[in-house]
ZAZAFI-888440 format. One record per residue (C-alpha): residue number from 1; chain; z, x, y. Coordinates in steps of 0.1 Angstrom, whole numbers, always signed. Each point is the difference from the previous one (the first is absolute). Example, Ala and Ser with C-alpha at 12.3 -4.5 7.8 and 13.67 -1.06 7.14 Angstrom:
<recs>
+-----+------+-------+-------+-------+
| pos | unit |     Z |     X |     Y |
+-----+------+-------+-------+-------+
|   1 |    A |   +78 |  +123 |   -45 |
|   2 |    A |    -7 |   +14 |   +34 |
+-----+------+-------+-------+-------+
</recs>
This chain:
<recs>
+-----+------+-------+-------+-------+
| pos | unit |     Z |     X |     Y |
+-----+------+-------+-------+-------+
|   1 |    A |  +313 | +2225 |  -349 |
|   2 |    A |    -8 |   -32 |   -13 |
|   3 |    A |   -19 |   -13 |   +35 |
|   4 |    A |   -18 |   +33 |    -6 |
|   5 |    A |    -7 |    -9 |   -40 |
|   6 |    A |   -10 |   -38 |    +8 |
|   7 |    A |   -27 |   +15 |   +31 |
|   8 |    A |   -19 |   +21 |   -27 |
|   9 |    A |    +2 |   -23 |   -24 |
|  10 |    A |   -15 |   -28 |   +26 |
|  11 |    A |   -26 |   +27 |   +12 |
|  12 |    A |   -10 |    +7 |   -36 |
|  13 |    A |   -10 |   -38 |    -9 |
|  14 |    A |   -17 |    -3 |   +30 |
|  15 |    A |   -24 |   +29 |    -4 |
|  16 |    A |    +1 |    -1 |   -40 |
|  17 |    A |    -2 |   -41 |    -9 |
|  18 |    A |   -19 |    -3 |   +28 |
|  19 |    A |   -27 |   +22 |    -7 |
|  20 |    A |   -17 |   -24 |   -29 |
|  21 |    A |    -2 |   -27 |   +31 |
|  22 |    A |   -18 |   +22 |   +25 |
|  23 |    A |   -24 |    +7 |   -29 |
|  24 |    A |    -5 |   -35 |   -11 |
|  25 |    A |    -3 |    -9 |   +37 |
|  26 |    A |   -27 |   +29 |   +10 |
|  27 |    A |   -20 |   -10 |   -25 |
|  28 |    A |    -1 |   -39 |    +9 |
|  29 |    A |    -5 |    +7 |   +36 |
|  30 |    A |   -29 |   +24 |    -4 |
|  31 |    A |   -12 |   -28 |   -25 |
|  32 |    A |    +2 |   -25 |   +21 |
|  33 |    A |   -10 |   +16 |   +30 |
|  34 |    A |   -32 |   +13 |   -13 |
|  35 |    A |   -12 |   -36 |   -17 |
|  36 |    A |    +6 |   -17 |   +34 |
|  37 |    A |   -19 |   +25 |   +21 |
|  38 |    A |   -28 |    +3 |   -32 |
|  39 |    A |    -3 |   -38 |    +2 |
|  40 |    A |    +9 |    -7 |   +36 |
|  41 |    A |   -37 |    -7 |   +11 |
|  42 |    A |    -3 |   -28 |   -26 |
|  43 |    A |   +36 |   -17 |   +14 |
|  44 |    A |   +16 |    +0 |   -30 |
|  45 |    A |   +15 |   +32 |    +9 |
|  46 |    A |   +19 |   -13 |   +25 |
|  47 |    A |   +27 |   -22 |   -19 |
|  48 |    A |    -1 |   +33 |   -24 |
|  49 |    A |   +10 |   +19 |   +33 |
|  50 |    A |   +27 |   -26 |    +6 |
|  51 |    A |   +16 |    -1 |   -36 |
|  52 |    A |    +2 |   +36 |    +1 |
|  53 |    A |   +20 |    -1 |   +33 |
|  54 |    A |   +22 |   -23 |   -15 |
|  55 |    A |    +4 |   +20 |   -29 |
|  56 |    A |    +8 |   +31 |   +24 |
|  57 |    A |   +25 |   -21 |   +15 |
|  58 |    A |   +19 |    -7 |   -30 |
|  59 |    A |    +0 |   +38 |   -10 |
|  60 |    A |   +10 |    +6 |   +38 |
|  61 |    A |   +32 |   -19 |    +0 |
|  62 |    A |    +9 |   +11 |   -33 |
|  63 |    A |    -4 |   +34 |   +17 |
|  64 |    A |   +21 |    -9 |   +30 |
|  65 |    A |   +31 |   -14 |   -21 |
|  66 |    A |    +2 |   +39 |   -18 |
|  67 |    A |    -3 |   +17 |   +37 |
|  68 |    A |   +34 |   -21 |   +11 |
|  69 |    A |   +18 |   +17 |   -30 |
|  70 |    A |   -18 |   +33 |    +7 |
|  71 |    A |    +0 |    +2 |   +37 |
|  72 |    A |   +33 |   -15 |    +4 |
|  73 |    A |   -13 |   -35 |   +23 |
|  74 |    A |    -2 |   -35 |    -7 |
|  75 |    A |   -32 |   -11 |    -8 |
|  76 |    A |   -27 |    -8 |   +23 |
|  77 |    A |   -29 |   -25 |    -4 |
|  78 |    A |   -25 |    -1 |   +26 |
|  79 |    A |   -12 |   -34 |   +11 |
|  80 |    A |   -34 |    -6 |   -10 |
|  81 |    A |   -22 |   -17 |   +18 |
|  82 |    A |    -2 |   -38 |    -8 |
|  83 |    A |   -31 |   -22 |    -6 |
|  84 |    A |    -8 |   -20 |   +32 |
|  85 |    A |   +15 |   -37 |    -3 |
|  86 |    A |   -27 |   -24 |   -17 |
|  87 |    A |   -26 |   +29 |   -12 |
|  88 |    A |   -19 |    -5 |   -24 |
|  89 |    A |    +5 |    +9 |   -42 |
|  90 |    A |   -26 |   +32 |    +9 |
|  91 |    A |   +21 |    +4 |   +30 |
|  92 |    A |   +32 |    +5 |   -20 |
|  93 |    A |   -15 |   +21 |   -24 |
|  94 |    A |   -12 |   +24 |   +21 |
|  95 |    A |   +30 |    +0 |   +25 |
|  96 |    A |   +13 |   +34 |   -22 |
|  97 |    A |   -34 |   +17 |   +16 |
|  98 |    A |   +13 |    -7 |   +32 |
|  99 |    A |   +34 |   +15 |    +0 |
| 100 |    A |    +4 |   +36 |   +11 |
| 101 |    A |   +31 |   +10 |   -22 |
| 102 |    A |   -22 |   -11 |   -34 |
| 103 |    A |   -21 |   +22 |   +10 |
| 104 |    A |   +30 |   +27 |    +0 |
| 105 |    A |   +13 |   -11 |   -33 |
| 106 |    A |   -37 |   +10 |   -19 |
| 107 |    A |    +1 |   +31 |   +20 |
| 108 |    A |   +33 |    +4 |   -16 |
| 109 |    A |   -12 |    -6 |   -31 |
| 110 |    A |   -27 |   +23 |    -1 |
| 111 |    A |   +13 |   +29 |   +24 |
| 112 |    A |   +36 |    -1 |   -22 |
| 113 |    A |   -15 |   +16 |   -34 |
| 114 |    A |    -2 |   +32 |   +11 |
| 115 |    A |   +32 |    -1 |   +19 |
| 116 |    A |   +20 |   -19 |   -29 |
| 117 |    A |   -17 |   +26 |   -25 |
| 118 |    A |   +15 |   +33 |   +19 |
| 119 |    A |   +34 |   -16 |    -2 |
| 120 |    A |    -3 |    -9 |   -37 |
| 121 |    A |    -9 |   +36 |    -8 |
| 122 |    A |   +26 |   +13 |   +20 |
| 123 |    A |   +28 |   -23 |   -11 |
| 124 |    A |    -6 |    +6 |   -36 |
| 125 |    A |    -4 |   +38 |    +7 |
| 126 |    A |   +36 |    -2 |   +17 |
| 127 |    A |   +17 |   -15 |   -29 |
| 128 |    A |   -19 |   +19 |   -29 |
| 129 |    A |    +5 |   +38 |   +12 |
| 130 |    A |   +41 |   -11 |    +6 |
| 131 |    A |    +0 |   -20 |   -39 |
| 132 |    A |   -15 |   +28 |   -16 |
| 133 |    A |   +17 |   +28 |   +13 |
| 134 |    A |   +33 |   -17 |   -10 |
| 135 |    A |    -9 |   -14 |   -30 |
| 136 |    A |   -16 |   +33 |   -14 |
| 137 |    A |   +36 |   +13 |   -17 |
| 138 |    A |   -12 |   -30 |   -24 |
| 139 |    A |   -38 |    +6 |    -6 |
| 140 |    A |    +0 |   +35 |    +7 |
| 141 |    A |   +17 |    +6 |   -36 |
| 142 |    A |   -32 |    -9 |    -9 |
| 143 |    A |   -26 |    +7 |   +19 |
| 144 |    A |   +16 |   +43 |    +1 |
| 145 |    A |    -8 |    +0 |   -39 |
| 146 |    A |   -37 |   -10 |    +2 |
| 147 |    A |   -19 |   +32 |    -9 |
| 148 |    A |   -24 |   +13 |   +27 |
| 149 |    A |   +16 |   -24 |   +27 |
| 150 |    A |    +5 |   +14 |   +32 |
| 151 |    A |   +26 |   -12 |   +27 |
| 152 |    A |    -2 |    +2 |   +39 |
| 153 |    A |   +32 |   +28 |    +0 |
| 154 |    A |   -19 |   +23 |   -20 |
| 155 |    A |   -32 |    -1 |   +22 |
| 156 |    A |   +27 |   +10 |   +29 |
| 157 |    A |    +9 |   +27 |   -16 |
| 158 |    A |   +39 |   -17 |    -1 |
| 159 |    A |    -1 |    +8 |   -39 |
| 160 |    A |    -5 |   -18 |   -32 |
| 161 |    A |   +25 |   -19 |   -24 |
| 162 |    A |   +16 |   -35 |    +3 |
| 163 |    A |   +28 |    +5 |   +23 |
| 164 |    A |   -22 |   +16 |   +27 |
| 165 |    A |   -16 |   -29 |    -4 |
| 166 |    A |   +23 |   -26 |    +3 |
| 167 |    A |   +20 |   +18 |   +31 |
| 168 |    A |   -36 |    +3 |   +21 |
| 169 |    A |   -12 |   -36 |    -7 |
| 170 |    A |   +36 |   -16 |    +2 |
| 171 |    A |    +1 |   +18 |   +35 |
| 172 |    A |   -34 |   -13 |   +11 |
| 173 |    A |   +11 |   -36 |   -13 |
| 174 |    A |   +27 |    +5 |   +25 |
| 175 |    A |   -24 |    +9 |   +27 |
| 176 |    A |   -21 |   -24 |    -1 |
| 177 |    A |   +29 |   -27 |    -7 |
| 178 |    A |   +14 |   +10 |   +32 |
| 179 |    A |   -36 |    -7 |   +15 |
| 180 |    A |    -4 |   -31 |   -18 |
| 181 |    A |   +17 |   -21 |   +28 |
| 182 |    A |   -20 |   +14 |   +28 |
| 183 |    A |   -36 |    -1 |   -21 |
| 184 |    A |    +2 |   -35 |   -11 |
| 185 |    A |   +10 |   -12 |   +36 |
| 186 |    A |   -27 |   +20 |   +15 |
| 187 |    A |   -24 |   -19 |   -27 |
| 188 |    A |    +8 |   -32 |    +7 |
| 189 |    A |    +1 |    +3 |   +35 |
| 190 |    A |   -33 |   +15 |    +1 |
| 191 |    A |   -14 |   -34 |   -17 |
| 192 |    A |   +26 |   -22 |   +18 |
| 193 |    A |   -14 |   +13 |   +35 |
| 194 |    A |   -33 |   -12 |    -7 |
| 195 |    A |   +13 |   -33 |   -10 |
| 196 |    A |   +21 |    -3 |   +35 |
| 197 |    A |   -32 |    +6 |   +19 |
| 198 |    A |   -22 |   -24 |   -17 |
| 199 |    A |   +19 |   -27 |   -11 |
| 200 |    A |   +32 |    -4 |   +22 |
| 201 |    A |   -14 |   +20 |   +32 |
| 202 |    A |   -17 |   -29 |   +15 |
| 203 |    A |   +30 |   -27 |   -10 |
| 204 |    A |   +27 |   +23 |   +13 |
| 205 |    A |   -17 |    +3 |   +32 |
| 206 |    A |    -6 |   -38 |    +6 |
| 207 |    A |   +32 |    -5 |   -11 |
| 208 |    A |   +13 |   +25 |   +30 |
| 209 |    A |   -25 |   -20 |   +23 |
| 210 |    A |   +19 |   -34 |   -10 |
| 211 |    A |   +32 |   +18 |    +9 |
| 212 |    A |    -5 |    +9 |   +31 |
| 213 |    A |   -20 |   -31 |    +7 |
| 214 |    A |   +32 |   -16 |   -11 |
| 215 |    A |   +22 |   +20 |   +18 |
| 216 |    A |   -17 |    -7 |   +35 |
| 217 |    A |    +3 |   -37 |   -10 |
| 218 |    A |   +35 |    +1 |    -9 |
| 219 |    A |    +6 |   +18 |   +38 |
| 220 |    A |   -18 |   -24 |   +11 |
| 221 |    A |   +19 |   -28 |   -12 |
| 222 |    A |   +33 |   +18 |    +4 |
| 223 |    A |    -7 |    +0 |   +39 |
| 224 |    A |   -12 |   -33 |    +3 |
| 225 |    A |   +29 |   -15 |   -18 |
| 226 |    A |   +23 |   +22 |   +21 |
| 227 |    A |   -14 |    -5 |   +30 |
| 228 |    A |    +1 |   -40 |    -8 |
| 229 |    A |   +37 |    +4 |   -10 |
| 230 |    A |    +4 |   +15 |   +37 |
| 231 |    A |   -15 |   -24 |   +15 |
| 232 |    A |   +16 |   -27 |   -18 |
| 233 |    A |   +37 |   +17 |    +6 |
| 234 |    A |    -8 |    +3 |   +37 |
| 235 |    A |   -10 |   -34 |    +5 |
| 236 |    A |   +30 |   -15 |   -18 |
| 237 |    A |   +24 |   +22 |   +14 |
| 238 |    A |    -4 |   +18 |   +34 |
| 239 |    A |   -25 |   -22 |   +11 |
| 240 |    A |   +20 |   -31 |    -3 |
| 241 |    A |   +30 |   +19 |   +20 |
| 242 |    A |   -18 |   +15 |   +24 |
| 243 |    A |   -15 |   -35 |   +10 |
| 244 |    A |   +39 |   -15 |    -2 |
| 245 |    A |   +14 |   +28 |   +18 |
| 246 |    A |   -31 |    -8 |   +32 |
| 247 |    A |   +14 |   -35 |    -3 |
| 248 |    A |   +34 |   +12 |    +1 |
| 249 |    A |    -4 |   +18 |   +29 |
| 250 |    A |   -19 |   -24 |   +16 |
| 251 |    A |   +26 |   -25 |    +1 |
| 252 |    A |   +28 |   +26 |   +11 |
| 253 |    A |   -26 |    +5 |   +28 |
| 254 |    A |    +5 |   -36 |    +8 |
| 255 |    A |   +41 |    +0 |    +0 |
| 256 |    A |    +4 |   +27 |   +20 |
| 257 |    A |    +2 |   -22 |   +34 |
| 258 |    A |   +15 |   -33 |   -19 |
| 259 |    A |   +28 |   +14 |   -27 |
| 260 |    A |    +1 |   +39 |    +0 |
| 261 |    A |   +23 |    -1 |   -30 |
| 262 |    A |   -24 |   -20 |   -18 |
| 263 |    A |   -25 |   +25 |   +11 |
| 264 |    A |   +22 |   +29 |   -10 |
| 265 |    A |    +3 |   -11 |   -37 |
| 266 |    A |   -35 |    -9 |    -3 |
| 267 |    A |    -3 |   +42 |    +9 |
| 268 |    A |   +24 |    +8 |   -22 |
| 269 |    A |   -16 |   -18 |   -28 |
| 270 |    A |   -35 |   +11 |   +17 |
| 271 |    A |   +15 |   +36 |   -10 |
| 272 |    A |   +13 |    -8 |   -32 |
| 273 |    A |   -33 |   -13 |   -12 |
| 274 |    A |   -21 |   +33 |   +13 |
| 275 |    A |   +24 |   +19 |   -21 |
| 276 |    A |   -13 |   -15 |   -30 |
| 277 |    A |   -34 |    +4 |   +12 |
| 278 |    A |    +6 |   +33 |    +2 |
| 279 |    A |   +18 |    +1 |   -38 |
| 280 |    A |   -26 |   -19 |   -13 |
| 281 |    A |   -26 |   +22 |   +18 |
| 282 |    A |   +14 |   +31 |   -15 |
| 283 |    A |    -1 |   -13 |   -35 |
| 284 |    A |   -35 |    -9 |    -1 |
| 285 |    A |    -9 |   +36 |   +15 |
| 286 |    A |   +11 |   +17 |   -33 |
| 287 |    A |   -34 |   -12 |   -15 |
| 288 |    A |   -20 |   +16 |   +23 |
| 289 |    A |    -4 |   +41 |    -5 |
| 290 |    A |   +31 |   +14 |   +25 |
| 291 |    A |    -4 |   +23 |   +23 |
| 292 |    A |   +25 |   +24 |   -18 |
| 293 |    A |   -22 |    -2 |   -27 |
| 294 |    A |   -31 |   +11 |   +16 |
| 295 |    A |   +23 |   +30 |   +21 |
| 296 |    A |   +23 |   +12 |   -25 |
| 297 |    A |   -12 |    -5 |   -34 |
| 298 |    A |   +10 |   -22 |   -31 |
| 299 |    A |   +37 |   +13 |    -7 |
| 300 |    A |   +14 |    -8 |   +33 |
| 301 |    A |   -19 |   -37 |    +1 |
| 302 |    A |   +10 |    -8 |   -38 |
| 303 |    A |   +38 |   +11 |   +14 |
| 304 |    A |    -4 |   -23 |   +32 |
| 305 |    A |    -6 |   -31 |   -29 |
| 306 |    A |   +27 |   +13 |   -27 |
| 307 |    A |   +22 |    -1 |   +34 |
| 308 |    A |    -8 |   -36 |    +8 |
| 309 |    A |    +5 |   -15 |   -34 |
| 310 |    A |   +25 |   -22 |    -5 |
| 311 |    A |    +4 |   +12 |   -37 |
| 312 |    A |   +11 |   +42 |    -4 |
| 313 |    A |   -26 |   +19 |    -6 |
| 314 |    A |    -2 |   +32 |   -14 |
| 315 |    A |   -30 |   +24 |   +15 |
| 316 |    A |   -14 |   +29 |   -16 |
| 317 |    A |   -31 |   +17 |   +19 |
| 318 |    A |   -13 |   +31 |   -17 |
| 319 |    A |   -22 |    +8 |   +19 |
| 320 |    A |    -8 |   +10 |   +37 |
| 321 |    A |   -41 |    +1 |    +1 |
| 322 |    A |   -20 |   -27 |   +27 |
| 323 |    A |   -30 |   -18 |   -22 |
| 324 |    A |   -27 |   -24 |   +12 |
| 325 |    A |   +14 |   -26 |   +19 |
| 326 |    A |   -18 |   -28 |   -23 |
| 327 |    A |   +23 |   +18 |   -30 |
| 328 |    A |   +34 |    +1 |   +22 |
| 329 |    A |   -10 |   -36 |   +10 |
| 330 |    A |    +4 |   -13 |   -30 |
| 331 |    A |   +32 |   +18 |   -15 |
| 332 |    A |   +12 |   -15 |   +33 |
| 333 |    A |    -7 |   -34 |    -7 |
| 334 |    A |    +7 |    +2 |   -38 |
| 335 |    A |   +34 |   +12 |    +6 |
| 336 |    A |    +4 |   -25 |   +30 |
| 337 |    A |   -10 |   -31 |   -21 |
| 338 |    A |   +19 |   +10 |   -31 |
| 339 |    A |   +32 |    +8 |   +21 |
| 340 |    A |    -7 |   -36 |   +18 |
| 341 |    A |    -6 |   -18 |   -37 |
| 342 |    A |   +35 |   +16 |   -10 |
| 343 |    A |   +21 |    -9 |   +31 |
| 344 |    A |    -9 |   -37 |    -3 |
| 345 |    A |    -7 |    -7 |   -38 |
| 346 |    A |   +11 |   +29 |   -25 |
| 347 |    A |   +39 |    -5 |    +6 |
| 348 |    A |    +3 |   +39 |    -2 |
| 349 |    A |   +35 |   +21 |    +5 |
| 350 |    A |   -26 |   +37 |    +7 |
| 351 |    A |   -37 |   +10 |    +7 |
| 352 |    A |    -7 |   +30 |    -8 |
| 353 |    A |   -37 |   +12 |    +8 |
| 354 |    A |   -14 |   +36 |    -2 |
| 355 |    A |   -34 |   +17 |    +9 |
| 356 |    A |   -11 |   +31 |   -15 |
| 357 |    A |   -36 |   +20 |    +2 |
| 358 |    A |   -10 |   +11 |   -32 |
| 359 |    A |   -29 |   +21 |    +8 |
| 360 |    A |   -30 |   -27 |    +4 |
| 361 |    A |   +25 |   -30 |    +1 |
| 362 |    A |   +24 |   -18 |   +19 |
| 363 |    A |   +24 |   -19 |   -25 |
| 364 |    A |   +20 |   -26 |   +18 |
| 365 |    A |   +28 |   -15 |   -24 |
| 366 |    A |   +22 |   -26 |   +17 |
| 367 |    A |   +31 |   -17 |   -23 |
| 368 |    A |   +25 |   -26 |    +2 |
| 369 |    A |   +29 |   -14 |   -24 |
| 370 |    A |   -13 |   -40 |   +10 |
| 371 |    A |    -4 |   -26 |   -22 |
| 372 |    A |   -34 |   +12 |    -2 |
| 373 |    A |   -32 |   -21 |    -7 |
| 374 |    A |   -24 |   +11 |   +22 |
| 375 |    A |   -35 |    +2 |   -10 |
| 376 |    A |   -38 |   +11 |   +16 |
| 377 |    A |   -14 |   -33 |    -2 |
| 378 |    A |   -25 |   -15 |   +19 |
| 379 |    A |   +20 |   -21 |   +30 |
| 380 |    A |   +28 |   +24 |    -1 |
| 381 |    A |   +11 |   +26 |   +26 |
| 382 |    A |    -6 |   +26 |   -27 |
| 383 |    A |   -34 |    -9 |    +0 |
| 384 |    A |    -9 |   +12 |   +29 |
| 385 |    A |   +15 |   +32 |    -5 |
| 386 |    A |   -21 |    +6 |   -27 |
| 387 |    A |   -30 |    -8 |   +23 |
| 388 |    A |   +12 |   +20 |   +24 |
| 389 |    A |    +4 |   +29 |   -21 |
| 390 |    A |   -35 |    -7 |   -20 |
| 391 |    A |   -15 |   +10 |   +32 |
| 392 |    A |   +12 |   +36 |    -1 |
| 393 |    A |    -5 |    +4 |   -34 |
| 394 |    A |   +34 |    -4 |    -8 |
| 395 |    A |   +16 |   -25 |   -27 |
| 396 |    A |   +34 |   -21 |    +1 |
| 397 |    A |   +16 |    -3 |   -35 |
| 398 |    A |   +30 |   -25 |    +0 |
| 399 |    A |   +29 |    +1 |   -26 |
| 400 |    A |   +21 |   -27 |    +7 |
| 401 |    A |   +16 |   -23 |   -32 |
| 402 |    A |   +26 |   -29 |    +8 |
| 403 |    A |   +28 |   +10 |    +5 |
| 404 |    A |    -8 |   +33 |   +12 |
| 405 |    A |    -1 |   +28 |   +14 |
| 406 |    A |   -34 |    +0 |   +18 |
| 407 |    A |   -21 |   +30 |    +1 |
| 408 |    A |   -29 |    +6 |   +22 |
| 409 |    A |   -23 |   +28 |    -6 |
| 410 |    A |   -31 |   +11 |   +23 |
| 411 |    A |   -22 |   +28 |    -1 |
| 412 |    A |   -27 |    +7 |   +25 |
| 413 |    A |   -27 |   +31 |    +2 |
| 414 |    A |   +13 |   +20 |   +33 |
| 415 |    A |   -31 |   +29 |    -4 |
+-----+------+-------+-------+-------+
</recs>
């Protein structure tokens, strides 16, 4: 009830304190726009044209800071365009002329009077009707006693005298207060919506542009690092015993005729060392995509690494569906790094991770009772998880003080 009380209350300043604004604004833009288009050909016009913009844009983003309350959304500047580097004082004062979205805030301006006016009238309309009505058991003493006055129940044909009255309006008060939630949202939205297009459409879609461009970066960047941290793993390890083990055997070769005990050891330590290989083989393979991923799905992969921890982990998959293989890619490789990260630094006792689909979303939550610490800054493992994850649309939020417990939570758009 209150959440309810504080929205009509929000909705009602915006259309009601507001209004004086819009009006004050329409009349400076038309203002403004007519002396700089009147007195254009003579140049001095221009600048008038450019002040006016400017003006727009102040009335603009005082606009945008009501539509986060109203709207629900954080606010959204769009980035206007910049005067070139090393221009000129005319330059720079007629950069405003050159920017699309000032444009949109003096259309704004102008186009939002109408618009803003509707939503006055029909905010103070859905508050008046409900105050009367309720309020008439007060002034209706009154106003029932003036000779030759007529009231609304008596035109009905309901009756005459004060308590017919009172019951008919009292009941329309109720009415209408019943409405007055639905009215005065409906009012504000229908000024709010214009506000979205014009002022915030454009910013909210280069901001989604920058997003994805981000995104594709951040996959970028995730696979080159990975890729590098292969390569750099192989050559280190493998490498470096596969070229032993050749020299190994190579020497085993040459005991076999002089000392084939000699010989036989070398083998045996030949063995030994392609058994490691293999181990260390093995390892690396769990940060490439399995094929039990790519076969069976993400619950039976995420049990195959909840099985191979060192640290007990408790599995919860909720749920059974196949998605893109970019999206099961990386809930893999989140939950293989972060069950990595805990085996070797978190000094946790249990794991626990669970996956559930809630409608539109995967939510990947993975815990541990560690001495915690762990943190999505650049140069960290967790880093690149969030990279990873920014490249599906998805977003890694870390919870992790000293001390502990850890908490990681991911979300990632599976439609």
């Amino acid at each position: 009830m209150r959440s309810l009380m504080r929205r009509v209350l929000l909705d009602t300043r915006y259309t009601l304190v507001g209004f004086p604004t819009t009006v004050i604004t329409f009349a400076l833009m038309l203002a403004g726009l007519a002396a700089g288009v009147g007195t254009a050909i003579a140049w001095i016009g221009v600048p008038v044209l450019a002040g006016t913009l400017m003006v727009a844009r102040g009335f603009a983003d005082a606009e945008r800071g009501w539509l986060s309350d109203v709207l629900k959304r954080p606010p959204v500047r769009p980035r206007y365009k910049p005067a070139p580097v090393g221009a000129g004082r005319f330059r720079r004062l007629i950069n405003p002329l050159t920017s699309g979205q000032s444009w949109l805030d003096l259309l704004h301006g102008i186009v939002n009077f109408p618009i803003a006016l509707v939503a006055f009238v029909l905010t103070v309309v859905s508050w008046a009707i409900p105050l009367a009505g309720l309020t008439y058991p007060l002034y209706g003493i009154v106003t029932s006693r003036i000779p030759g006055n007529v009231e609304l129940p008596e035109l009905l044909g309901l009756g005459t005298g004060y308590l017919v009255n009172a019951i008919f309006y009292v009941s329309v008060g109720l009415f209408f207060l019943f409405l007055l939630p639905f009215t005065v949202r409906g009012a504000s939205l229908l000024r709010a919506g214009l506000g979205r297009v014009l002022l915030t459409g454009v910013a909210e879609l280069h901001t989604r542009i920058d997003d994805l461009a981000e995104g594709r970066a951040a996959a970028v960047s995730a696979e080159a690092n990975a890729l590098r941290k292969l390569e750099r793993d192989i050559h280190d390890g493998p490498q470096q015993r596969l070229v032993s083990l050749a020299m190994e055997l190579s020497r085993a070769q040459r005991q076999l005729n002089k000392d084939p005990q000699a010989a036989q050891a070398t083998i045996s330590s030949a063995i030994t060392a392609t058994r490691e290989t293999l181990d260390e083989l093995r390892a690396l393979s769990r940060g490439i995509a399995p094929p039990i991923l790519s076969d069976r799905g993400l619950a039976p992969a995420l049990a195959a690494l909840a099985g191979r921890c060192t640290v007990p982990v408790d599995l919860e998959v909720q749920t059974s569906e196949r998605y893109e293989a970019a999206i099961e890619n990386a809930i893999y490789f989140v939950v293989a790094e972060t069950l990595t990260n805990v085996a070797k630094h978190s000094k946790a006792t249990v794991c626990t991770i669970q996956l559930i689909s809630t409608g539109a979303v995967l939510m990947l939550t993975i815990g541990d009772d560690g001495v915690g610490g762990a943190h999505v800054a650049k140069g960290h493992g967790l880093a690149g998880l969030a990279d990873r994850l920014r490249a599906v649309d998805g977003e890694l939020m870390v919870r992790s003080p000293e001390g502990g417990p850890t908490v990681i939570f991911a979300e990632v758009p599976c439609v």
